[in-house]
C-alpha positions in Angstrom: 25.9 5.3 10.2 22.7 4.0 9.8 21.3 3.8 6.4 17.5 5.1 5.8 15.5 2.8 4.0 13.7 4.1 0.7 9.8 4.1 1.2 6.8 3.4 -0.8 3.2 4.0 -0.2 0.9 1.2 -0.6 -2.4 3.0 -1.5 -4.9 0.8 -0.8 -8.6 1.2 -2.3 -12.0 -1.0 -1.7 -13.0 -2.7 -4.8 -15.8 -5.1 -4.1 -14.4 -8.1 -1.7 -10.4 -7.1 -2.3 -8.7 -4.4 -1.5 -6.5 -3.1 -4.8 -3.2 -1.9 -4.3 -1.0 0.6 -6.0 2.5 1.9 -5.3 2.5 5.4 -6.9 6.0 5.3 -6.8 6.2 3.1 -9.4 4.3 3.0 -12.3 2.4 -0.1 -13.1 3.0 -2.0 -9.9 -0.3 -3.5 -9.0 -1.7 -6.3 -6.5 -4.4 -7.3 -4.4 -5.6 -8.6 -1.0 -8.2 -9.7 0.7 -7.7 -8.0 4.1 -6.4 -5.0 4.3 -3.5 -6.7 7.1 -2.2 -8.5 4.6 -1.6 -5.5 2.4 1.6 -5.0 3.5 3.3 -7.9 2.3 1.4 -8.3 -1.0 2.9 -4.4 -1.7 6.2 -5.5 -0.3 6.3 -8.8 -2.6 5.4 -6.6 -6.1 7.6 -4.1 -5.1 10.8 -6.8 -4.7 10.0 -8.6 -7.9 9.6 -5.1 -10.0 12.9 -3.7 -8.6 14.6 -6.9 -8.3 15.6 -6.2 -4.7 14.8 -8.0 -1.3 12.1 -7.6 0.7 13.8 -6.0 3.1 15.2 -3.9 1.3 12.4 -0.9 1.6 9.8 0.2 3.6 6.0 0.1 3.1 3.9 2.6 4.1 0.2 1.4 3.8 -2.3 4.3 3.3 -6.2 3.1 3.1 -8.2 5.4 1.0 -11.9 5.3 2.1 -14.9 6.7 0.0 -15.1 10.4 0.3 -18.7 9.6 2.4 -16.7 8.0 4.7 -13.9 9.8 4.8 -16.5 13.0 5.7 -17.9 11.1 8.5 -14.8 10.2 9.8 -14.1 13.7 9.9 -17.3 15.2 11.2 -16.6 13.0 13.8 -12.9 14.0 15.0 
């Protein structure tokens, strides 16, 4: 049988020309990127070094929050 793979949100907010990432999962586990493609693996790398795990140990779930302006737009227009 197959194990399942814990998972852990990358929540992913604007903050001038980065995007700053949190894992709520675990307290005080913090990064940054540039574009929001490479969140991913900057989530994945400071969640390996705070557990002391692998990389692939986990899954990453990325979930971009937008400003709530936006985020009515977006759904004004679905």
């Amino acid at each position: 049988m197959v194990e399942k793979l814990k998972t852990y949100t990358a929540r992913c907010r604007r903050s001038g020309d980065w995007w700053a990432i949190s894992v709520p999962e675990l307290k005080g586990v913090n990064t940054q990127a540039r574009r929001l493609e490479k969140a991913e693996a900057m989530a994945r790398d400071a969640i390996a070094l705070f557990l002391d795990v692998p990389t692939d140990s986990f899954e990453v779930k990325v979930e971009p929050v937008l400003p709530g302006e936006l985020q009515k737009k977006i759904g004004r227009a679905r």
